[in-house]
C-alpha positions, 0 to 999 in steps of 0.5 A: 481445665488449665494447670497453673505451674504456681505453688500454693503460698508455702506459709500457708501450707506448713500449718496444713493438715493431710496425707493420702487416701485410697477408696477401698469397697469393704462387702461384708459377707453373711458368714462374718468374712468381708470382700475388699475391692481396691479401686484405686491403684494409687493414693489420692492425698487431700489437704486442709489449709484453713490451719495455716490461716493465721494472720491477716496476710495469711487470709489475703494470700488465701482469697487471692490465690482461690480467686486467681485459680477460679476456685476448683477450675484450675490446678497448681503446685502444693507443697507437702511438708510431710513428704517433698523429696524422694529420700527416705524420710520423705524430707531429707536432702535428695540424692542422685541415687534414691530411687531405681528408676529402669534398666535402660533397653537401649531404645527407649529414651523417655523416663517418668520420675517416680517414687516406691513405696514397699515395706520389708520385714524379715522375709515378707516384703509388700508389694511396691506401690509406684507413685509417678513424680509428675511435678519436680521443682524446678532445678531440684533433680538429680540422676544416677547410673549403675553401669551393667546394673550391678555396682556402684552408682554414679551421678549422671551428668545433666549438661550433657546426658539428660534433659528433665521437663519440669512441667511433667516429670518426663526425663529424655537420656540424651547420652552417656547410657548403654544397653543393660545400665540402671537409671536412678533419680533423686528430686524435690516434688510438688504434688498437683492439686485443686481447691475441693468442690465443696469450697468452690461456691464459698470459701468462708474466712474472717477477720478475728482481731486487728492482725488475725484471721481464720478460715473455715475448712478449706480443702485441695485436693490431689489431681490424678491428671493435670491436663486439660480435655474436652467436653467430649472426653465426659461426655461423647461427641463423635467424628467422621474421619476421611483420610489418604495418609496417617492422621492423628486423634485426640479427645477433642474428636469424640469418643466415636471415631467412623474411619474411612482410609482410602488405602491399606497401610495407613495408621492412627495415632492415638493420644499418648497414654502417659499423659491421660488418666486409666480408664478414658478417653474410651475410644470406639472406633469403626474401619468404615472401608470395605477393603483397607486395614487400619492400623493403631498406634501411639506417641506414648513414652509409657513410663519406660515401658516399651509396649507401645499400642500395635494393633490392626482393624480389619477392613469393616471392622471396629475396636474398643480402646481404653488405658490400663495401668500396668504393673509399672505404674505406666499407663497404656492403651487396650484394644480389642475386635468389637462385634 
């Protein structure tokens, strides 16, 4: 459903409870040794808000909010006391050079706020989670430039040399950047979240005494996604697509694509990968022409990654697709010749 670019009462969520999750199969084997599956690549954080429900302009701001977002329907901004900025701590002032964003390649102009986490102990070091920032407050982020990449670090501009979009983390270098330079960011963040399902049907509060109130437990919790699809992205629909120039397509068309070019040469252009979670929408997609290739591509910014979608079905021929998530924290499109 929709996003609401609201932030959920901060009164509230000061005396809230909660921190990030991952969802690990631990298989325990007949010997006494375990296998481990992380199945996410990320954490996933969940929030009880009931503690902050302390009076009875607490319990209104509450009611208001849940019925004003439809229960879990739609998403909004939460702020996390433990940890909304990308300084070290997780709560101290930002700054322009917290965290090395990409080494610019001269080309790609697009770049997701992001923060890493990695712990070093000696000579061990773990392996660096990246954690895209999709929710900067607005006005609240800074950049840093390392010229060469080597050296000092030096705030970047902002009337000139880049642009931000506050609604998805996205930043557009607009000058001021060679070939070779290290990008760096700084900001404060809110993190997407939904009222859990559990709570949709009946958030139960109640009025203690004359200026009290309380809430049972009222849980949000965190959106991998923030945008909104189609009934077809869960659950199928198909489309039959004639077409004598390139053309695009999105979830709204299905997961089965039948695709008649009328000439070689032409390309569809896939949804942007950045903006859709790994695993979905997966697309089938058949090259009904007998004689015309097709070509495959996409509008993706890929987190600062290059590897933008190429790929070519033969004449009769057809393609799986799915979104991966690489090593970099974009995410980007697979596809292979399916039989």
């Amino acid at each position: 459903m929709a996003f609401y670019d609201v932030r959920f009462p901060v009164n509230i969520s000061y005396g809230s409870s909660g921190g990030p999750g991952f969802a690990t199969t631990i298989i325990g084997l007949e010997g006494g040794s375990e296998q481990r599956v992380a199945r996410w690549s990320n954490a996933r954080r969940r929030y009880n808000v009931a503690y902050g429900v302390k009076t009875y302009a607490d319990l209104q701001d509450i009611i208001t909010f849940f019925v004003s977002v439809k229960g879990a329907a739609h998403g909004f901004r939460y702020k996390d006391w433990t940890e909304y900025t990308t300084a070290a701590d997780g709560s101290s002032a930002f700054a322009f050079d917290d965290v090395a964003l990409a080494t610019y390649d001269g080309s790609t102009d697009t770049f997701q706020l992001a923060k890493r986490y990695s712990v070093t102990q000696g000579t061990e070091t773990t392996t660096a989670v990246i954690r895209n920032i999709t929710k900067p407050v607005k006005d609240q982020v800074k950049m840093g430039l390392q010229v060469g990449g080597t050296g000092t670090v030096t705030e970047l501009d902002a009337l000139g040399n880049w642009s931000v979009d506050f609604s998805t983390g996205i930043v557009t270098v607009v000058g001021g950047v060679s070939n070779g330079d290290t990008l760096y960011c700084g900001c404060e963040f809110d993190i997407p979240v939904r009222f859990s399902k559990e709570i949709d049907s009946l958030m139960s509060v109640s009025l203690d005494s004359f200026d009290t109130g309380s809430a049972e437990a009222v849980e949000l919790v965190e959106l991998t996604s923030t945008d909104e699809f189609h009934d077809e992205f869960f659950y199928g629909g198909a489309s039959d697509l004639s077409f004598s120039s390139d053309i695009s397509i999105s979830a709204s068309n299905g997961r089965v694509i039948v695709a008649t070019p009328s000439t070689a040469g032409l390309t569809m252009t896939l949804p942007d990968p950045s903006t859709l979670p790994a695993g979905g929408p997966h697309f089938v997609i058949f090259n009904e022409s007998a004689t015309a290739s097709l070509g495959l591509s996409d509008s993706g910014a890929h987190g600062g990654s290059s590897n933008a979608l190429a790929y070519t079905i033969p004449a009769s021929g057809q393609a799986e697709l799915l979104i991966s998530q690489f090593a970099d924290g974009s995410n980007q499109w697979r596809a292979w010749e399916s039989g």
